[in-house]
C-alpha positions, -999 to 999 in steps of 0.1 A, spaced: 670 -253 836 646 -271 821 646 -311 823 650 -336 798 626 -350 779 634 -386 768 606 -392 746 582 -377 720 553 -367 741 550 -335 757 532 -342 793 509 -309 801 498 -295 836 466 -273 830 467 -243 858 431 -228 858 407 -252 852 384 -226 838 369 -215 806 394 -217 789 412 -242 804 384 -268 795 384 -248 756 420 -264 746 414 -301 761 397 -314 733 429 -300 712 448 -319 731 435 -351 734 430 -351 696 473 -345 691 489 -375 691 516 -365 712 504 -346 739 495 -359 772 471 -342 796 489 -355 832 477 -334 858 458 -296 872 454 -273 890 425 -249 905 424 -232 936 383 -238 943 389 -276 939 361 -273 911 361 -299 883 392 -318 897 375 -351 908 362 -355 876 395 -343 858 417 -370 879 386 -397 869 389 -389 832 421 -386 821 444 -405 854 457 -372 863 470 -354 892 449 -328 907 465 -295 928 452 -267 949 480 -245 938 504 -235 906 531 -243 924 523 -280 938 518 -288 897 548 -272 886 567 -291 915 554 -325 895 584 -341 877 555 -359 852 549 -323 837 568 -316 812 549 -282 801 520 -259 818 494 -242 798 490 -215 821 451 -200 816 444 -185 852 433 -149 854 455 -124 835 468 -107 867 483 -138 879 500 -147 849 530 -130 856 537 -152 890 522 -184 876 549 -183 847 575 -173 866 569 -200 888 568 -225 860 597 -213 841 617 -217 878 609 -252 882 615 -261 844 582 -262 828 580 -251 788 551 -219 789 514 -218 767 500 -189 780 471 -175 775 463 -143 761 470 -110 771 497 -119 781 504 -98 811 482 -65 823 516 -41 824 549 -43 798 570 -49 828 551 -84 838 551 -95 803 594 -87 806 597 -106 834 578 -137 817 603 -131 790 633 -132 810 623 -156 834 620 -180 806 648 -172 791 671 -174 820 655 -209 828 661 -224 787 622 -231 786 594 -223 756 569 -199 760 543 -197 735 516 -166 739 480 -183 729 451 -194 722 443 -161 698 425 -158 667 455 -150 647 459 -189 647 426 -199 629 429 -212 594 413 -187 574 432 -163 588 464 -180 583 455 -189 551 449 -153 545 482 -145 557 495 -172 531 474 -153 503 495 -121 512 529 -133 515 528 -149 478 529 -115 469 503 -117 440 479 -92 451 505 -61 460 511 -53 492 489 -47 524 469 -15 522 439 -15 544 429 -38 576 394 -37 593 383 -62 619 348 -55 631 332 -74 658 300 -70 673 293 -100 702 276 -104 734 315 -107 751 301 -75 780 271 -91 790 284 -126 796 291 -143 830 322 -124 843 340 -118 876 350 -84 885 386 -88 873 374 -96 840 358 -62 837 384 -41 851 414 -30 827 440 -29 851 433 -62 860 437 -76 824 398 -71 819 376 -53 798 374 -51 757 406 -38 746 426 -61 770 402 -94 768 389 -90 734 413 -64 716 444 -92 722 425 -115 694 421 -84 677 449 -69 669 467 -99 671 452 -107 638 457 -73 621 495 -75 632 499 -110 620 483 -100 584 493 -66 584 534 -83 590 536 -72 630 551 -37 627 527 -15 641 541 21 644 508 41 662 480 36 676 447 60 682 419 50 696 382 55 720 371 35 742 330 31 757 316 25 790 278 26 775 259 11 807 257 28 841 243 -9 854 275 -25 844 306 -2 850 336 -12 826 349 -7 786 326 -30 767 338 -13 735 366 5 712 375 20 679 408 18 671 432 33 640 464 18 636 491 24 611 515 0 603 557 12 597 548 7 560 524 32 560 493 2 558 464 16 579 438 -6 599 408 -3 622 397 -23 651 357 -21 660 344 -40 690 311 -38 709 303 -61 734 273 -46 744 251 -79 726 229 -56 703 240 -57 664 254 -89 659 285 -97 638 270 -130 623 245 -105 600 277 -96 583 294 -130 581 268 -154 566 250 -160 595 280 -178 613 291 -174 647 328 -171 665 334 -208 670 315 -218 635 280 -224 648 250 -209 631 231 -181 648 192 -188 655 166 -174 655 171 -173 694 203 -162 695 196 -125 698 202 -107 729 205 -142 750 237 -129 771 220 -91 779 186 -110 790 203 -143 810 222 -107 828 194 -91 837 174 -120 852 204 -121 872 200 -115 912 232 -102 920 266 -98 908 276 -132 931 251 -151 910 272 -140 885 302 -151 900 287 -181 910 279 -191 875 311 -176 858 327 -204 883 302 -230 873 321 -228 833 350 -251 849 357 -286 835 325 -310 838 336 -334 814 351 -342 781 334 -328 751 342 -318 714 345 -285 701 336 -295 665 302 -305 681 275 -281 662 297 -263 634 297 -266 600 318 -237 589 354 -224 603 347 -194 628 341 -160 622 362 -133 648 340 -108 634 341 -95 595 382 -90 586 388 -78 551 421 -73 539 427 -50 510 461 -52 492 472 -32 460 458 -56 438 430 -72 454 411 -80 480 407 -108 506 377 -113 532 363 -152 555 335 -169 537 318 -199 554 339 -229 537 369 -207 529 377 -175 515 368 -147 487 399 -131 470 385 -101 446 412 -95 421 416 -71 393 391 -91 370 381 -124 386 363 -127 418 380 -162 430 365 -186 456 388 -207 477 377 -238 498 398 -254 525 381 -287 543 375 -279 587 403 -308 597 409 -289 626 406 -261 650 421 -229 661 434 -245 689 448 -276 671 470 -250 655 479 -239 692 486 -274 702 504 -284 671 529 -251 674 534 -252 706 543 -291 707 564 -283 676 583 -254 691 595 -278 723 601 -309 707 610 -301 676 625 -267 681 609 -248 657 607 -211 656 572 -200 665 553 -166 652 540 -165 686 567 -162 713 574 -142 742 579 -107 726 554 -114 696 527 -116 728 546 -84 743 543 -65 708 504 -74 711 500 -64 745 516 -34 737 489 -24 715 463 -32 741 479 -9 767 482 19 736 446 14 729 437 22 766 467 54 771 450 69 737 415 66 749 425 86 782 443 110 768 429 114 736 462 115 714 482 92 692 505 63 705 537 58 694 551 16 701 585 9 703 584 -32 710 568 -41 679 577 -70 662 576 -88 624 559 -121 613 582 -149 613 575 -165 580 
């Protein structure tokens, strides 16, 4: 069961000092009632100056930071195949659950988080993904007024250098969590189920291995129909050739502004590359160095590609300060000030959903229903035929 917590911050264990581990610090230094107390990474990388900056414990293991009666919650962002243990470890010794995306690599790990959590009366939250970013939620806002008709047409296109950057084997290998439609598809098609309303009734889809050098899916075309009868696609190449940013104003994923020198950095830093453990060895190297900000660098909210939204009576695509709803008549502009990130939203609803009990969109089995369309994506690629779902679930509003 989980413990009691007699005051208004919520104490947080990062496990997996990694990547993406280091991404949501800065989101939770900046809320005012969150506490970074302690983490945890196997390698020992990063943790010295982890404890120096923030007076925190360090661990070698999940498990010795989940024992820690200062930790009230874990943000669990180890590698996907481990996921499964890690939360069931935290949800035994009490901990409330932000894990990171995909949730699991099978259904059945993802059920167990569910249970486990559950059975123990603890939170889970299934994040960061970019179905919290503003635009898109404000988006999602647009649709739910009901003023432009209902949802008819999804696409989410993204073209990025994701392939060609510093991975570890795992990350490459579906049945290890890795590879496009697991890593990259989970922001995906989180997004299209969040504005499409979550009920996803089929999937069809193709995957590409394109490089003999570097074995793995590094890209996928998806169809998906939504219960309703709303149909979407899903377009991802990692392969760092056409870029995405050429069809959204010249901004980049986080909100930075491509260069002149952006082009074809990630393929080219690869290939200079001795071996794949120099790759390893700098993949390891992204840990936590030091506290930094992520609005450093970016004047616009972040692109996850070119979505555009079509409903019966208009439709809704990002611009670079807001959004562009084309109606009937009137081509409308809509600006929205950057006061905070993606993951200020994760913070802010996760803290939210354990102290103040609030429902979130993003539970256990809304991270299951996403996962479920990964997994689809991959069974349709291999066997070349639709895929029905059957754990699909709707958009809390």
């Amino acid at each position: 069961m989980a413990h009691e917590n007699q005051h208004d911050t919520l104490r947080i264990g990062i496990a997996g000092l990694g990547r993406a581990g280091v991404s949501m610090l800065p989101a939770f230094i900046r809320h005012p009632g969150i506490d970074v107390v302690a983490a945890a990474r196997p390698d020992g990388f990063g943790l010295d100056t982890f404890a120096r900056d923030f007076s925190a414990a360090t661990y070698s293991s999940v498990a010795e930071l989940c024992d820690d009666s200062a930790v009230d919650a874990v943000y669990i962002a180890t590698p996907t195949q481990l996921h499964e243990a890690h939360a069931v470890i935290a949800a035994e010794a009490g901990k409330h659950i932000l894990l990171e995306k995909p949730m699991a690599t099978s259904m059945i790990e993802a059920q167990s988080i569910i249970n486990a959590a559950k059975k123990n009366m603890v939170k889970l939250v299934v994040g960061h993904s970019h179905s919290f970013d503003p635009p898109v939620r404000e988006i999602r806002k647009i649709i739910a007024t009901g003023r432009l008709g209902p949802v008819k047409m999804i696409h989410n296109w993204y073209y990025s250098d994701w392939f060609y950057r510093p991975r570890r084997p795992d990350e490459l290998d579906s049945s290890c969590g890795g590879g496009v439609a697991m890593r990259q598809g989970a922001h995906q098609f989180d997004i299209i189920r969040y504005l499409g309303g979550g009920m996803v009734q089929s999937v069809r889809a193709a995957t590409g291995s394109w490089d003999p050098a570097r074995p793995g899916q590094g890209s996928h075309t998806v169809f998906l129909e939504f219960v309703d009868g709303a149909a979407a696609t899903a377009v991802y190449s990692g392969y760092d050739r056409f870029p995405s940013y050429e069809l959204t104003f010249g901004v980049m994923e986080s909100g930075e502004v491509a260069t002149a020198d952006t082009y074809g950095e990630a393929a080219k830093r690869l290939m200079a590359r001795r071996s794949s453990i120099d790759e390893v060895a700098v993949k390891n190297s992204q840990g936590y160095t030091g506290l930094t900000s992520d609005f450093e660098n970016k004047s616009h909210q972040g692109f996850f590609g070119l979505t555009l939204v079509s409903c019966a009576r208009g439709d809704i695509r990002q611009s670079p300060d807001g959004l562009t709803i084309y109606g009937e008549s009137v081509k409308e502009e809509v600006t929205f000030p950057m006061v905070e990130s993606p993951r200020d939203v994760v913070a802010r609803e996760f803290y939210d959903c354990v102290l103040a009990d609030q429902v979130t969109v993003h539970d256990g089995r809304w991270g299951l229903a996403t996962l479920e369309v990964c997994l689809a994506v991959l069974e349709s690629a291999r066997t070349r035929k639709e895929v029905y779902l059957s754990h699909q679930v709707p958009v809390y509003e």
